[in-house]
RODO-2510 file (C-alpha; in nm, 4 decimals, decimal comma):
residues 396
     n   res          X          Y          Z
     1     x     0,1534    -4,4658     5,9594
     2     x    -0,1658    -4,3649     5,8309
     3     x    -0,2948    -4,4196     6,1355
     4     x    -0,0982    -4,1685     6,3328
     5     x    -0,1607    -3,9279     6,0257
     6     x    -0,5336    -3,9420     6,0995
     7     x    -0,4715    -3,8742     6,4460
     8     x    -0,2639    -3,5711     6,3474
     9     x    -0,5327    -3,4044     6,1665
    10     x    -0,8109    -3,4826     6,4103
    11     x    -0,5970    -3,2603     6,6635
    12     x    -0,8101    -2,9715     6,7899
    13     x    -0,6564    -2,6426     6,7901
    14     x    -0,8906    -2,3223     6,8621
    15     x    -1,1681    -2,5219     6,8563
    16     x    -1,1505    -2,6361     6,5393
    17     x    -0,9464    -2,9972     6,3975
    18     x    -0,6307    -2,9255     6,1967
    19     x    -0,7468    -3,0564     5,8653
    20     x    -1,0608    -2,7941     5,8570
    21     x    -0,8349    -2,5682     5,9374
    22     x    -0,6012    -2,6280     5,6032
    23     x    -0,9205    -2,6518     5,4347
    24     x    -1,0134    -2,3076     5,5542
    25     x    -0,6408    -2,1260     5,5014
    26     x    -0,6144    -2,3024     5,1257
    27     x    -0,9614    -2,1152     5,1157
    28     x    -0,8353    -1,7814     5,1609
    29     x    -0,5530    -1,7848     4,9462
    30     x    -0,7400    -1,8883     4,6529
    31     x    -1,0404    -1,6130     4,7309
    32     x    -0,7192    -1,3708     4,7455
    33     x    -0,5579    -1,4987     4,3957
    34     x    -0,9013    -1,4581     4,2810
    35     x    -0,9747    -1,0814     4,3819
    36     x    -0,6478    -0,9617     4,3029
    37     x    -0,6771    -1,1410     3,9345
    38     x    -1,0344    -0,9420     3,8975
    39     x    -0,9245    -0,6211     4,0380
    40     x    -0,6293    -0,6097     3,7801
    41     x    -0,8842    -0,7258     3,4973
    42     x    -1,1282    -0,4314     3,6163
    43     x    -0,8307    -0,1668     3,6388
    44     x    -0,7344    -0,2583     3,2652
    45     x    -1,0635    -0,2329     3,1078
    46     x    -1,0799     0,0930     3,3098
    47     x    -0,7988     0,2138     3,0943
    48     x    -0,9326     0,1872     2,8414
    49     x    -1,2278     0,3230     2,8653
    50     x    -1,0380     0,6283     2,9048
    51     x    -0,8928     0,6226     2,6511
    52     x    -1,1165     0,8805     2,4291
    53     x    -1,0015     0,9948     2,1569
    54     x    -1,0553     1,3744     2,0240
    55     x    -1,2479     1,3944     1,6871
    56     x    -1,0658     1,6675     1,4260
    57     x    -1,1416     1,6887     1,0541
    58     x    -0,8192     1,7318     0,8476
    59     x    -0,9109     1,8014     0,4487
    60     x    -0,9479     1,5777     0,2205
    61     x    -0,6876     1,5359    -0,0594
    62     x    -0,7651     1,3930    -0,3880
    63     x    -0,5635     1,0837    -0,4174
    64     x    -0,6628     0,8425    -0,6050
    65     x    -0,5775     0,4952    -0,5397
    66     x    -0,7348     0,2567    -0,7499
    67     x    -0,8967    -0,0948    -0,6747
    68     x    -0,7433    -0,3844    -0,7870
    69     x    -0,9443    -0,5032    -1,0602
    70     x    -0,9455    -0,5310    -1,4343
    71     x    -1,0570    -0,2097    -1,6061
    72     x    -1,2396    -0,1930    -1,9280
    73     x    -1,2721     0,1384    -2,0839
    74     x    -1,6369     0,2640    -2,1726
    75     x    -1,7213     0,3003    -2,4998
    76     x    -1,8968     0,6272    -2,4563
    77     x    -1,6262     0,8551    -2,3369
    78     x    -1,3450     0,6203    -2,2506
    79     x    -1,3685     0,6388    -1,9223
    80     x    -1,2464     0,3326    -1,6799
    81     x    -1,5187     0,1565    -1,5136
    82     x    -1,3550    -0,1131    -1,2656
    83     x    -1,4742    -0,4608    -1,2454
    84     x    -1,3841    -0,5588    -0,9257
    85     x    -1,2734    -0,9325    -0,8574
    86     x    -0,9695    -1,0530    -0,6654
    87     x    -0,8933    -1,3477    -0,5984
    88     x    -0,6494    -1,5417    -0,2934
    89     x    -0,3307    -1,6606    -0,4445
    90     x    -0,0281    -1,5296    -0,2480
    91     x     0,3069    -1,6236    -0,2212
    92     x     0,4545    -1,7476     0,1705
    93     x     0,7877    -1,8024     0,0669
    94     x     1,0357    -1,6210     0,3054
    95     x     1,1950    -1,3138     0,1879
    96     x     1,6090    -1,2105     0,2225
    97     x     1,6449    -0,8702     0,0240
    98     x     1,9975    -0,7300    -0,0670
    99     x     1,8966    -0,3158    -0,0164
   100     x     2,0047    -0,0448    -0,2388
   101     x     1,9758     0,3342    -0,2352
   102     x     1,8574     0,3419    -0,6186
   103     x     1,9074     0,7281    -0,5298
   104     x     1,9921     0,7736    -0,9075
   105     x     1,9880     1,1204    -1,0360
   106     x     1,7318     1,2294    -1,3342
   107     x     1,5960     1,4942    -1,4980
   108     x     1,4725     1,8028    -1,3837
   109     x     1,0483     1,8182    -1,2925
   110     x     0,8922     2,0688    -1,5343
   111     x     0,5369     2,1342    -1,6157
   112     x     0,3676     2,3715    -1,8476
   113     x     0,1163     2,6230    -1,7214
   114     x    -0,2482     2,6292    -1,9158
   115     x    -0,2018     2,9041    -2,1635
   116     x    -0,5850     2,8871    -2,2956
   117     x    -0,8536     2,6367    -2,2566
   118     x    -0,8704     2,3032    -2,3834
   119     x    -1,2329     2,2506    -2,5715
   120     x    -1,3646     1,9617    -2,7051
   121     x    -1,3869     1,5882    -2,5450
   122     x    -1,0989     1,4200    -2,6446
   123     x    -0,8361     1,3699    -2,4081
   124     x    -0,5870     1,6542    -2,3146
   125     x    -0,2565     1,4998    -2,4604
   126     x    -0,4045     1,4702    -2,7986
   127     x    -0,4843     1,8490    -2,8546
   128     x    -0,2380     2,1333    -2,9402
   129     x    -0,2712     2,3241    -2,6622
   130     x    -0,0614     2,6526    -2,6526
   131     x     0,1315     2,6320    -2,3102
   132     x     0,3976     2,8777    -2,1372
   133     x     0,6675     2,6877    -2,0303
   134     x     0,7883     2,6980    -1,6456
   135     x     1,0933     2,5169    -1,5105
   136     x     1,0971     2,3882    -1,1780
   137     x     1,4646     2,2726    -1,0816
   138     x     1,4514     1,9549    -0,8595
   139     x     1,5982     2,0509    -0,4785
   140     x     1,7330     1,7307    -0,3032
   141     x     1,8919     1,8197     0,0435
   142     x     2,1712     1,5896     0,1109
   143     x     2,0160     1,4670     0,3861
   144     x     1,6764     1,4263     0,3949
   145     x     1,4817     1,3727     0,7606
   146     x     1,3238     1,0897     0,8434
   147     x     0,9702     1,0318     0,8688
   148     x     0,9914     0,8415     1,1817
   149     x     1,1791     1,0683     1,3809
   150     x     1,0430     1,1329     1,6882
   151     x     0,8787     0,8404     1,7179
   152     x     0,9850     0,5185     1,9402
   153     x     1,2081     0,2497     1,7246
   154     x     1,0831    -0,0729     1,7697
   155     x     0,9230    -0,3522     1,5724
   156     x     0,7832    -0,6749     1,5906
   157     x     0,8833    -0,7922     1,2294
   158     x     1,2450    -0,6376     1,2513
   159     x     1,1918    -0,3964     1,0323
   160     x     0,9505    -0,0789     1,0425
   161     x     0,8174     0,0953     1,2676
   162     x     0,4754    -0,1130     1,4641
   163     x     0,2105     0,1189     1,5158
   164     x    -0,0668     0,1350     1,7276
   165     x    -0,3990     0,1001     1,6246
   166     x    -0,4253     0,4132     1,8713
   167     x    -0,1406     0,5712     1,6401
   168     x    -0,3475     0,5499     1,3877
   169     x    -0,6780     0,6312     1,4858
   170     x    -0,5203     0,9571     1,6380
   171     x    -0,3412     1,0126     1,2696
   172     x    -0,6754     1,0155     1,0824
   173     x    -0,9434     1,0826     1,3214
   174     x    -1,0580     0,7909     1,4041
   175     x    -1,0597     0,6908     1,0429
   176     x    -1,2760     0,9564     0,9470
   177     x    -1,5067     0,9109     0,5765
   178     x    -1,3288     1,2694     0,5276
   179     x    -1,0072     1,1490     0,5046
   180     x    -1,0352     0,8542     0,2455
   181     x    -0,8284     0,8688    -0,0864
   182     x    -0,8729     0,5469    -0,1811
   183     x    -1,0767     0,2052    -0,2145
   184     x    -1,0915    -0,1016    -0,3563
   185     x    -1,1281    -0,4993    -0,3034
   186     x    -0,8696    -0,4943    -0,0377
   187     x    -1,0183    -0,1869     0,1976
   188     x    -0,9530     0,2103     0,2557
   189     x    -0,6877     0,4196     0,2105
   190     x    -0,6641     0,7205     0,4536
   191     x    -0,4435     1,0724     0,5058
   192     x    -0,3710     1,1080     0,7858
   193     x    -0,0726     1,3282     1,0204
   194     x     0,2200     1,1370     1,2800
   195     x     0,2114     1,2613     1,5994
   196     x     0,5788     1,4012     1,4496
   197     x     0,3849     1,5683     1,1921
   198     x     0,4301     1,3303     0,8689
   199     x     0,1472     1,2949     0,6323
   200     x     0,0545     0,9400     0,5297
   201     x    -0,1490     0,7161     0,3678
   202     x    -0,2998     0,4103     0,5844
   203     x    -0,4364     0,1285     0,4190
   204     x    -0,6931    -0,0451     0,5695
   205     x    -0,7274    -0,4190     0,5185
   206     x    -1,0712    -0,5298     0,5499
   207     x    -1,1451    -0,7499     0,8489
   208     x    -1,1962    -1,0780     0,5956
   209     x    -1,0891    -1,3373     0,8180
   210     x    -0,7716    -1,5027     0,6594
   211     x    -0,7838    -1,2339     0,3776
   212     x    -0,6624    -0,9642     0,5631
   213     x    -0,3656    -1,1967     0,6718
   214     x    -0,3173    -1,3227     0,3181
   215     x    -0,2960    -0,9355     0,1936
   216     x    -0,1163    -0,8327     0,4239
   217     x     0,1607    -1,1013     0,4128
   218     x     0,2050    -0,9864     0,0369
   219     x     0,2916    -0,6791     0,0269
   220     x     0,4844    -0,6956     0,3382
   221     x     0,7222    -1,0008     0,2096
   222     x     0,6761    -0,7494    -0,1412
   223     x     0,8029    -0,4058    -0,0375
   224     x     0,8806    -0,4094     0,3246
   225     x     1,2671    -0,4639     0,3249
   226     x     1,2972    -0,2524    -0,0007
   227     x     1,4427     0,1177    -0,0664
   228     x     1,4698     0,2619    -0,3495
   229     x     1,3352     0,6077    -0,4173
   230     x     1,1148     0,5562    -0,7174
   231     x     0,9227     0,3164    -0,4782
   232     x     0,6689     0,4161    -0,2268
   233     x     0,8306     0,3305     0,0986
   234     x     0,6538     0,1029     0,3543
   235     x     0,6909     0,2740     0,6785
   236     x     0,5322     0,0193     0,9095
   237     x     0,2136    -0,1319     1,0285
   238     x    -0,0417    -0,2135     1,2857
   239     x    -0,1148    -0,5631     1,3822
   240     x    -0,3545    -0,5745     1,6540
   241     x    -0,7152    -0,7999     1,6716
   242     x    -0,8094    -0,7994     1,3946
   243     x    -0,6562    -0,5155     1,2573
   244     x    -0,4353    -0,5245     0,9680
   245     x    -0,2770    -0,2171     0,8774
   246     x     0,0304    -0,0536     0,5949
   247     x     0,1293     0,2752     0,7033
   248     x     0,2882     0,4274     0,3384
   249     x     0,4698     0,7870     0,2909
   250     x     0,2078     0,9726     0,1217
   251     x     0,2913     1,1274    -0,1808
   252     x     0,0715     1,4395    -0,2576
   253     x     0,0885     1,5198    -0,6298
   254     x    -0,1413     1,3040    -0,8047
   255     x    -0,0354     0,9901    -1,0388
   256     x     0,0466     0,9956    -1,3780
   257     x    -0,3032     0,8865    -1,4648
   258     x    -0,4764     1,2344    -1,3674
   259     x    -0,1513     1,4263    -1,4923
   260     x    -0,2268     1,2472    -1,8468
   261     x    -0,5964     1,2383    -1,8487
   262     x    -0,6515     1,6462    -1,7441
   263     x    -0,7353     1,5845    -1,3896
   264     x    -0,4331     1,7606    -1,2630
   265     x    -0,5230     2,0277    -1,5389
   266     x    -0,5694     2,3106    -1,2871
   267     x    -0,1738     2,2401    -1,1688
   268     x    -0,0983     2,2179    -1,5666
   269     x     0,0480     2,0072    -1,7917
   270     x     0,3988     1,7406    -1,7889
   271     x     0,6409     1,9111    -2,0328
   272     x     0,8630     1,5828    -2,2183
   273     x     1,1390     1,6278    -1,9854
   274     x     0,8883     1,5650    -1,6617
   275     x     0,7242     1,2365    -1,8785
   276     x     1,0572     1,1504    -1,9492
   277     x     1,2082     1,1566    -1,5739
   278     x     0,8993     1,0002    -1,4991
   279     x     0,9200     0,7179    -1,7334
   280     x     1,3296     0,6607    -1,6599
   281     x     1,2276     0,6448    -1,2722
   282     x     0,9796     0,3857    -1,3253
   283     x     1,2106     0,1980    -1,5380
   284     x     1,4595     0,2177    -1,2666
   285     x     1,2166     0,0615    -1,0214
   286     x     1,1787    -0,1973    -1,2551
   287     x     1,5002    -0,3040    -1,3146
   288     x     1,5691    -0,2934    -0,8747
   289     x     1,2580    -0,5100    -0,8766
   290     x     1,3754    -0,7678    -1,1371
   291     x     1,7603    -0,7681    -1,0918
   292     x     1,8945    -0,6070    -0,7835
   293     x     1,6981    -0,8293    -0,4981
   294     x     1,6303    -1,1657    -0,4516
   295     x     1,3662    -1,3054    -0,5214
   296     x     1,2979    -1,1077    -0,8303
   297     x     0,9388    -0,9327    -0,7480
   298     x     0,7058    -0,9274    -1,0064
   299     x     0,4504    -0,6270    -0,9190
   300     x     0,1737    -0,7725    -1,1649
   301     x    -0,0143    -0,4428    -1,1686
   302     x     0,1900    -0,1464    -1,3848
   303     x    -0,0367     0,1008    -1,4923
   304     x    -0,0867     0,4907    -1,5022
   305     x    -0,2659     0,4877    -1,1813
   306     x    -0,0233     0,2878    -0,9859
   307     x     0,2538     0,5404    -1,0488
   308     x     0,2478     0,8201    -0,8550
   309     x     0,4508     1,1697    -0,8127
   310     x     0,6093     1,3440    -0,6312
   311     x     0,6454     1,7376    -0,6189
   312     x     1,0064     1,7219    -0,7504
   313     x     0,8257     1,4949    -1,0488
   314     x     0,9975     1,1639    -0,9323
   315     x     0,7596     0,8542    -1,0087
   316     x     0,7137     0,5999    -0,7244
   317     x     0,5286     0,2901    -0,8044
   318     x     0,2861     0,1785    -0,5925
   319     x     0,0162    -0,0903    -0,4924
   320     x     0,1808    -0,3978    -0,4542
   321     x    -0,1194    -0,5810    -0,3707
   322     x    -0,1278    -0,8642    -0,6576
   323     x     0,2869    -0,9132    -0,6559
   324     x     0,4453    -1,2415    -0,6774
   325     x     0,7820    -1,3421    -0,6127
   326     x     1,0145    -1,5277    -0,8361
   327     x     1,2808    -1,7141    -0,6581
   328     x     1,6133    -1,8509    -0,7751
   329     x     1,6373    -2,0266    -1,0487
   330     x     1,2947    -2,0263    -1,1466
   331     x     1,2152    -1,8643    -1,4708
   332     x     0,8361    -1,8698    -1,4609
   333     x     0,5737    -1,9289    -1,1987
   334     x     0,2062    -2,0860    -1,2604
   335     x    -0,0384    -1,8329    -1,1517
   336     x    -0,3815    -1,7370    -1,1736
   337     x    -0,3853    -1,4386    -1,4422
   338     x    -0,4612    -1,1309    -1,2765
   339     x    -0,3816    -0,7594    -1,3670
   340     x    -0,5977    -0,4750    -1,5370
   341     x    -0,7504    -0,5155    -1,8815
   342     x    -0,4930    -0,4053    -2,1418
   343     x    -0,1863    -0,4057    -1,9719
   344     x    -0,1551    -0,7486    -1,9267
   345     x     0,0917    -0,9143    -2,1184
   346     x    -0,1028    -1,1730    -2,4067
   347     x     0,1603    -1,4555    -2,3268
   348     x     0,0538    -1,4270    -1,9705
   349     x    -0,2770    -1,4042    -1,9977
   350     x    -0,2878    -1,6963    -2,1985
   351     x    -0,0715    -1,9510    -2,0079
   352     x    -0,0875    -1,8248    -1,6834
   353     x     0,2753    -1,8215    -1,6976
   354     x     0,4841    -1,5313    -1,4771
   355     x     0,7526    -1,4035    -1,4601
   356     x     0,9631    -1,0521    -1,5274
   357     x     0,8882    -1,0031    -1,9336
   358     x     0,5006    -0,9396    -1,7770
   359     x     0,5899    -0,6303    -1,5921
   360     x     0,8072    -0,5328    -1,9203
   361     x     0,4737    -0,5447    -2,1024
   362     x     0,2895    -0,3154    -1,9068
   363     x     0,5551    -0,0408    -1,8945
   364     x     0,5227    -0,0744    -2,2565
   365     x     0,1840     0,0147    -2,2754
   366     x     0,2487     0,2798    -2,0260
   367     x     0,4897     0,3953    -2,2024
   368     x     0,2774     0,4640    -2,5246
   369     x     0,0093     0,6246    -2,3064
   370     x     0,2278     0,9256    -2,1861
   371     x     0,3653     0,9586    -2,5623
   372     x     0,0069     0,9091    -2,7406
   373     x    -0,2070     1,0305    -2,4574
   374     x    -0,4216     0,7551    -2,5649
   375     x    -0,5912     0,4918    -2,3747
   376     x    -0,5001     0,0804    -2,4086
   377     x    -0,8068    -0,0303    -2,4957
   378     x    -1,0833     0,2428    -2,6075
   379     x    -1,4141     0,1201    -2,8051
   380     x    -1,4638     0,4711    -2,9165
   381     x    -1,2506     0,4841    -3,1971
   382     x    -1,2510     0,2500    -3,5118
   383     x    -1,2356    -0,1084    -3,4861
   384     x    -0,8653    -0,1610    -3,6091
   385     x    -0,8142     0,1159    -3,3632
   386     x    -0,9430     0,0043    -3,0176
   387     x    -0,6475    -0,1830    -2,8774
   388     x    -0,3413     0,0426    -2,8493
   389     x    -0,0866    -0,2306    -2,8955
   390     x    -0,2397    -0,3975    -3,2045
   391     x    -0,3210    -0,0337    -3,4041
   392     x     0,0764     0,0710    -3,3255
   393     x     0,1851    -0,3044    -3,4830
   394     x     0,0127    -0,1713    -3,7645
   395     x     0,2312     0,1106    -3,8477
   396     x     0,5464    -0,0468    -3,7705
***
């Protein structure tokens, strides 16, 4: 059999024996897989390179968003300077959310215009200033639009809307330095414009390999599935290369840090019933945090500058960076302590122990900042009098 195999393919046709001949036709094909692979390669890159993008400028709005960090208050003037250190610990466990509106009515936003100016170096809330008092009623449409409209619905996490890293470059030209509103540890924040029109804020992960991943992961499994509207929503993201990107609604009227502190001075100043519909919408976003999904998340990070508002004066918190999540039946988790410098709670920071009570703690102290105007730790004043906490425990 072999034999007449070898006589087969030592048949001459055209000159040539069959078996050069297969050789030579298996040839071709493969030098025609080849060039068609390469000319599809060279067409894509192509593409791309065509891809240029225009370069705009769009203002820059004065947003603060704060790095994570733990901030210890100068003894000078009391202002915050940020020691920045972060460290890795994140939670993987998989996330199943029960969603709520949380749409719960509150009080009317009000603010009182500057009636003459404030001298002196101590911190706006603790002066008598004498205000004229405006009242701006809250309008809520009874249906509002939605920020992704007119955009394509589809996602890769089932949820949210995936963006483009093209989306996003467009949005913010190209991640222009002009339209940063925040830093920190964990990257930039930018404003930026939908191709629908909606203003946003993109945050930027930096490119730490396994970091960015570990970030991301956090906040997403934190605040992706949630809705409640003293929350910053989540909108979507961008996962491409390397890229690892939160898409957030912006909200454009400062936090209750710069409201407190006289940054927002030239906009006025928070009558009692704005603090309090402040304060009641952040305790409402609590309490959906702690008791209305599971797992309980524990945001880890409650401060002044982590709540921000709204122009109808409705607090959303934000930064969800350093949550954790507390899972059924647990009443505690062991975690590295992390947090800003005097609002973390002292049983916390000294067992490393987590859970609910910790956020509690913080609102607290937030809490006595908007009534005091004073700041939780401040090496200015006496010594009984530097830590908030411990010179109100003296008076009760």
């Amino acid at each position: 059999m072999a034999s007449d195999l070898n006589k087969t393919l030592s048949k001459t046709y055209i000159g040539l024996q069959l078996w050069v001949l297969i050789v030579i036709c298996l040839g071709i094909v493969f030098l025609v897989i080849l060039g068609i692979s390469l000319w599809l390669s060279f067409r894509k890159k192509t593409g791309r390179h065509k891809d240029i993008l225009p370069s705009r400028q769009a203002p820059y709005v004065s947003e603060e968003i704060k790095e994570i960090g733990v901030d210890e208050v100068s003894a000078n003037n009391g202002s915050p300077n940020t020691l920045n250190y972060k460290f890795s610990d994140r939670d993987s466990d998989k996330v199943s959310y029960h969603v709520g509106n949380g749409d719960d009515s509150g009080l009317s936003g009000s603010f009182n215009h500057l009636g003459k100016d404030v001298k002196g170096s101590q911190p706006a809330e603790e002066k008598g200033v004498g205000v004229v008092s405006v009242f701006r009623p809250s309008s809520h449409p009874l249906t509002a639009p939605s920020p992704l409209s007119g955009l394509p619905e589809f996602s890769h996490l089932g949820w949210g809307h995936w963006f483009t890293l093209r989306d996003l470059q467009l949005a913010t030209s190209r991640f222009s330095k002009d339209n940063i509103i925040g830093d920190g540890g964990y990257g930039f924040v930018y404003r930026g414009n939908l191709v629908n029109g909606t203003p946003v804020a993109v945050k930027k992960l930096l490119n730490n390999p396994g970091q960015a991943d570990k970030d991301f992961r956090v906040e997403v499994e934190a605040i992706g599935h949630m809705r409640h509207k003293n929350l910053v929503r989540l909108l979507g993201y961008c996962i491409e290369g390397t890229h690892r990107m939160l898409v957030y609604e912006y909200v454009n009227n400062g936090n209750l840090e710069q409201w407190l502190r006289g940054v927002m001075s030239h906009k006025g100043y928070l009558t009692w019933e704005a603090r309090i519909k402040i304060l009641l919408g952040t305790a409402k976003a609590l309490a959906y945090l702690h008791e209305a999904i599971e797992p309980k998340v524990v945001h880890r990070d409650i401060k002044l500058s982590n709540i921000l508002i709204d122009d109808n004066y409705d607090s959303k918190i934000s930064d969800f960076g350093l949550a954790k999540l507390l899972g059924d039946g647990k009443s505690y988790i062991a975690t590295r302590v992390m947090g800003t410098f005097g609002y973390v709670a002292p049983e916390y920071a000294n067992s490393g122990l987590l859970n609910e009570k910790s956020d509690v703690y913080s609102y607290g102290v937030v809490l006595l900042e908007a009534i005091t105007g004073r700041y939780p730790v401040d090496y200015g004043r006496p010594q009984p009098e530097v830590n908030m906490v411990e010179w109100l425990k003296m008076m009760v």
